[in-house]
N, C-alpha and C positions, 0 to 999 in steps of 0.2 A: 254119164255126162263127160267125163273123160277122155273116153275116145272121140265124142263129139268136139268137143274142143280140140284135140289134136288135128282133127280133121280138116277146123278153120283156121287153125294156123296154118299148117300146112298149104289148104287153099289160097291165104294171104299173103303168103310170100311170093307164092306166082302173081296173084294180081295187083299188088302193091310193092311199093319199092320205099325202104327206109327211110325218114326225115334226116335231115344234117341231126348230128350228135348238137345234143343241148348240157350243159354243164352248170349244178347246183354245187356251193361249197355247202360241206358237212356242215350240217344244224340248221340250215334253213330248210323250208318247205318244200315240198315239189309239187306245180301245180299243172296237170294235165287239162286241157281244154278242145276237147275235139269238135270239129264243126260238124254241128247237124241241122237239117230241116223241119225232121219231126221228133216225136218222143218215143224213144226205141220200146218196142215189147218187152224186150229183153236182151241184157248187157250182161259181158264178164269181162275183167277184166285178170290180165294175163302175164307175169315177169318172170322171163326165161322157162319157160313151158312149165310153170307153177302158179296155179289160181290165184287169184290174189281176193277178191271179192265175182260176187256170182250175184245177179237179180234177175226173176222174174215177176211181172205181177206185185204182188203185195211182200213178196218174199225177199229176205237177203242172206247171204251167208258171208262170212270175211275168213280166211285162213287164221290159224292161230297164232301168226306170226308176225298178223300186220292189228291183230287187236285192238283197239284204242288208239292206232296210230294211223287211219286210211280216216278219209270221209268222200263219201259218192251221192252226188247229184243225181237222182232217178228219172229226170226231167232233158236235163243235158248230157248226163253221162260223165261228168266232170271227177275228175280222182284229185283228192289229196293225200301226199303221204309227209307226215308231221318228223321234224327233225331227220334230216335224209342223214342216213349213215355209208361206209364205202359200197355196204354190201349191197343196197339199193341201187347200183350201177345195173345197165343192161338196157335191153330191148323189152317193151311194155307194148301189148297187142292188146287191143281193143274192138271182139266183134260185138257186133247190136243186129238185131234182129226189128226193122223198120218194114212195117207193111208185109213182112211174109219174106222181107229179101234180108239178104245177107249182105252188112257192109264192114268192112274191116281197115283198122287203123292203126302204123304203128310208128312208135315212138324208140330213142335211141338215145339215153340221158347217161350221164358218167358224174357222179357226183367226186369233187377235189377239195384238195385245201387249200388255204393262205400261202402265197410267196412267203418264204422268210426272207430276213435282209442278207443279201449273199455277203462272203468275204474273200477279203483280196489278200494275194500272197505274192511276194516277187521274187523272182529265181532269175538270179546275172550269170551272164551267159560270159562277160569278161568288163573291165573296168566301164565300157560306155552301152553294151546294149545289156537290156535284160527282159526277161519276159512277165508278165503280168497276168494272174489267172483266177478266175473271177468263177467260183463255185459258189453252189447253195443245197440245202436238203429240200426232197421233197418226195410224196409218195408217186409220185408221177413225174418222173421226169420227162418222158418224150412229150409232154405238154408245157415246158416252158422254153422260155425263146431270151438269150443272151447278148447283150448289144452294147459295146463298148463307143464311149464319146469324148472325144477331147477338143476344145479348142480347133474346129474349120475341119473336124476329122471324124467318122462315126464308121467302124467294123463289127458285124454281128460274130457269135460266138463264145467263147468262153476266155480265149487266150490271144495276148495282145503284145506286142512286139514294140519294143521303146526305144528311144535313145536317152541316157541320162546324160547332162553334162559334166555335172560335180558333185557333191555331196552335199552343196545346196541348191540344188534344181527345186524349186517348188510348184514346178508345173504338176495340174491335177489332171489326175483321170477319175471319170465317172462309167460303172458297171450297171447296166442296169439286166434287172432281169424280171420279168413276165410270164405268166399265162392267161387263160382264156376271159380270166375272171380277175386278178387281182397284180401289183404288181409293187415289186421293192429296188430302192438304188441303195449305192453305195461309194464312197471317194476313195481316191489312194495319190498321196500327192509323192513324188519323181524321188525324193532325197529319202523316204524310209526305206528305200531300198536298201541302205546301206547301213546293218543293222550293229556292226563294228563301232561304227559313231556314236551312235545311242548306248550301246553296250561300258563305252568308255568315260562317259560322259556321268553316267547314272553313278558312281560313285565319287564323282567330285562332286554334285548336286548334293548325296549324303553326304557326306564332310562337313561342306558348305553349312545343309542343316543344323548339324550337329556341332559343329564351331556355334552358331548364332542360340542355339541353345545354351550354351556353356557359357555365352555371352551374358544372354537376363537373368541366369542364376546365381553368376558373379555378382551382376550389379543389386538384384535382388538383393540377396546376401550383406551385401557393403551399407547396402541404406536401413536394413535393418539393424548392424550392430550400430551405425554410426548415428545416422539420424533419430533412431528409435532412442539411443541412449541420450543422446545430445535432449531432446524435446522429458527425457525422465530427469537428468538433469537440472532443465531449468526450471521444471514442476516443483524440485525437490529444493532449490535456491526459494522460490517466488514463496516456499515455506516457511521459510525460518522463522518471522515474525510472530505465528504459531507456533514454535517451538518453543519459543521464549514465555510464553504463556503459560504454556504447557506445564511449564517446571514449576509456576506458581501453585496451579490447577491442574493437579494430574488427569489425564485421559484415562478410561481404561482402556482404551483400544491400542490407542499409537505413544506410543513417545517418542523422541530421538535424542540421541547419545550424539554427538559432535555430528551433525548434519547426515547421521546415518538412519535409515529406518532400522526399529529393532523389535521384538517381540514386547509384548506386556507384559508389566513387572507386578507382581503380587503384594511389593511395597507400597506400591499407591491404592491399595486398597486397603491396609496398616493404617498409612496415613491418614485418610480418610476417616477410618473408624476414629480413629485416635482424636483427631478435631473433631466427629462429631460427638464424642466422650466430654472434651473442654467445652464445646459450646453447653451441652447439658450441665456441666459442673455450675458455669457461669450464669446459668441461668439460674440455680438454685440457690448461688451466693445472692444473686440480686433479691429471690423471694427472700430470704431470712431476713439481709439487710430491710428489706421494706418491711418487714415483721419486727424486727428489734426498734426501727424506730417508731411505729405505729406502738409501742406495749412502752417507750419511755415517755411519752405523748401522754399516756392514758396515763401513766405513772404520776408523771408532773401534776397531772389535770384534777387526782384524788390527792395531791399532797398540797393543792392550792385552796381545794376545796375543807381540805383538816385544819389548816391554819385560818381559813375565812372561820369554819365553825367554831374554833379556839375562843378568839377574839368574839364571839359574839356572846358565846357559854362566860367568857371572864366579865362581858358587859354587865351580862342578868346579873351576876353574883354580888359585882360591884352595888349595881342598885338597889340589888334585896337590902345590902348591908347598910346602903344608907336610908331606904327605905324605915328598916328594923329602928336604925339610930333617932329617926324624928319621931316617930309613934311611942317611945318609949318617954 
């Protein structure tokens, strides 16, 4: 089958003449659509004199290189090949076998990349002209196309010829660059040419910074010994009237010594115990007092009750005796 396929290439190249070059960026698809009448008997298709997929009849075979990633239409003959990479570039032959005849097709695709954004560089040539030069990467460079524009002015190529006035020329140029598929610009305005200015400039900008740093961490600083203390202060003033309490009614947390904050004293815990000792004393003075006089209460009450029975015991006795005296 091989030589047979060499054979119709071979013959295709005499009787067909390559399509204009078609161009896929890397990662998309590529889709082949060849015009037909009928539905071939039999199709292969062909890149750079390497099979790529083979049908006849009921049969298919695909190379092992295009596995999983081709899909063929048996009907139209239509190829897809799933995420194209560089190596996918070249000329794709297509014979089919229609009615007994031989017709062949061929194709001419270059898969590329994305334009990057090109960058500009400026090389003075003496104080007022300089040159402007507008490069980019790419794996393909004789396919992009560089066109420089400025204000009422547009020259294709890469390098551009100026006049600067001063060191403040803000006139801009725009680079742009293109290929077949995609395309990126880029600006360069007249006065970065002059890279002395900037260069000089960049360390009085740092200064500048670094002064105005120096600046809020001054004033930082100032407001916190000054206000911070000022506002503890008057915390410590709007106190007092609890200090004076205080010395009545010890705390155990705080106390203050001449309007100063001080640690806790172990004293006022002394204290404390110590009153709460007298208040128990005095409370036990009050039970006896209430016990001594409830017991001379009771005392009075049996010696009121002895002299009541006295007198009643001398009544009987009287009366026995004058009882005794009239009976007699």
């Amino acid at each position: 089958m091989t030589q047979q396929v060499l054979v119709y290439f071979m013959t295709s190249l005499i009787l067909v003449s390559a399509e204009d070059v078609k161009y896929f960026l890397k990662g998309q698809d590529i889709h082949f659509m060849p015009s037909i009448s009928e539905r071939p008997i039999e199709s292969i298709w062909v890149h750079n004199e390497n099979e790529v997929v083979w049908f006849t009849g009921a049969e298919e075979d695909v190379a092992s290189s295009y596995k999983n990633r081709i899909t063929l239409d048996r009907v139209s003959a239509e190829l897809t090949i799933k995420n194209a990479t560089y190596e996918d570039s070249g000329d794709y032959l297509l014979e089919m076998n229609i009615n007994n005849e031989l017709a062949t097709l061929l194709y001419r695709i270059e898969v590329i990349d994305k334009v990057s954004k090109p960058n500009i560089s400026c090389e003075m040539s003496d104080t007022k002209q300089a040159t402007l030069v507008c490069s980019t990467e790419s794996k393909h460079p004789h396919l992009l196309k560089l066109k420089w524009s400025s204000p009422g002015k547009e020259q294709t190529g890469p390098n551009l010829t100026i006049t600067v006035r001063n060191e403040d020329d803000d006139q801009v140029y725009r680079c742009d660059v293109s290929n077949p598929l995609t395309n990126e610009t880029a600006s360069f305005t007249a006065k970065d040419c002059f890279p002395g200015k900037r260069s000089e400039s960049l360390p009085i900008i740092i200064l500048v910074c670094i002064f105005t740093l120096v600046i809020i961490w001054s004033c930082a600083l100032y407001f916190k010994r000054h206000y911070l203390k000022a506002c503890f202060d008057k915390y410590i003033w709007n106190r007092r009237p609890s200090a004076v309490k205080v010395s009545k009614e010890p705390d155990e947390k705080t106390s203050f010594l001449h309007q100063v904050l001080t640690l806790p004293s172990n004293q006022n815990k002394k204290i404390k115990k110590r009153n709460s000792g007298l208040n128990v004393l005095t409370e036990d003075k009050e039970m006896v007092s209430e016990g001594a006089m409830r017991l001379t209460a009771s005392v009075h009450a049996r010696h009121s009750s002895s002299t009541h029975l006295n007198s009643i015991t001398g009544w009987r006795e009287s009366a026995y005796r004058n009882e005794g005296t009239v009976w007699h």
